[in-house]
C-alpha positions, 0 to 999 in steps of 0.5 A: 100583728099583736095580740087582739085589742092592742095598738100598732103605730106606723110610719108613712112618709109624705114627700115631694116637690114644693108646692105638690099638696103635701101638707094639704093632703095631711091635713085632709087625712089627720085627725088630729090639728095639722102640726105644720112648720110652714114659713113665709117663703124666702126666695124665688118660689113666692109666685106659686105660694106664700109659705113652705114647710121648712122642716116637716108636718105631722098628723095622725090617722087611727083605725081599726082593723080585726079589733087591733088599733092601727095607728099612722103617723103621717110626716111630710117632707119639706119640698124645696130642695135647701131643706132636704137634709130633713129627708133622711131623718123623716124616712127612718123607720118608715113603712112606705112613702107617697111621693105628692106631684102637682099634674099641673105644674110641669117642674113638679114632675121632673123634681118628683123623678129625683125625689122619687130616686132618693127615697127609693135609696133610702129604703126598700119599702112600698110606695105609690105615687100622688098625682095630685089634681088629676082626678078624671085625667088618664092623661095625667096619669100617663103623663106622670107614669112616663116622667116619673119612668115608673114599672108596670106595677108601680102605682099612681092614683089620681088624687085631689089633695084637699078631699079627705075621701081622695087622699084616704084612697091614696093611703090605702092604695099604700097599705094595699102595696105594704101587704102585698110585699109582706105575702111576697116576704111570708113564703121566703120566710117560712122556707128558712 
């Protein structure tokens, strides 16, 4: 980390199926006006929800940490899979990734699994999953560790995309799993 009173920006990328609570979940955490490239949605998908993000939203959440201003930079990825090619270019640089699911919606999961597969390619940075309305639920909780065929120590939180509290509780569950791979990393370092 720099030097003490400096500032430190970071990447972390919000993905997920369509209609997950992505963009929700940025707006909650942002302190600064979502930018948000929702359109009218085109196709099939207008039953579950009027618009859909078509290349990326974008917010911003700034604290302070032993007198260092860290800043994250939130990106989320477009959902539907016609625009996924914005995937790659939105994970460059990244620190770790939340994959948003929808407990409710049974399609939500199953296109998480694949999503979820194609981040992990992309990088080998930490990530945790959102089980977005599931607050309470155990169930859910199983239910998307099972469908997702997440390991022991991959991590779900329940979440409610829409209070700002939750989603916070999902972004430091991430930063939680950052530095916990960073003391891992520490010990093979110093031995070179």
């Amino acid at each position: 980390m720099a030097a003490p009173g400096n500032s430190t920006s970071v990447k972390v990328v919000v993905t997920g199926p369509f209609a997950a609570g992505k963009t929700t979940f940025i707006s909650a955490l942002s302190e600064l006006q979502l930018f948000s490239s929702e359109q009218p949605v085109s196709d099939g998908s207008r039953a579950v929800k009027g618009m859909t993000t078509v290349s990326m939203d974008w917010g911003k959440i700034t604290f302070q940490l032993e007198g260092d201003e860290i800043v994250l930079y939130l990106f989320g990825t477009p959902g539907q899979e016609r625009f996924d090619f914005m995937w790659d270019v939105l994970a460059r640089g990244m620190l770790g990734f939340i994959v948003m699911v929808d407990v409710t919606r049974e399609e939500s999961l199953d296109e998480a699994r694949k999503i979820l597969e194609y981040f992990k390619g992309l990088a080998e940075v930490p990530f945790v999953v959102a089980a977005n309305r599931a607050t309470g639920d155990e169930g859910a909780i199983e239910a998307v560790r099972k469908s997702l065929g997440l390991k022991g120590d991959e991590v779900v939180v329940p979440c409610e995309a829409v209070s700002r509290q939750s989603a916070k509780d999902v972004l430091l569950a991430l930063l939680y799993a950052v530095l916990a791979m960073l003391d891992e990393s520490a010990p093979a370092a110093a031995a070179t």
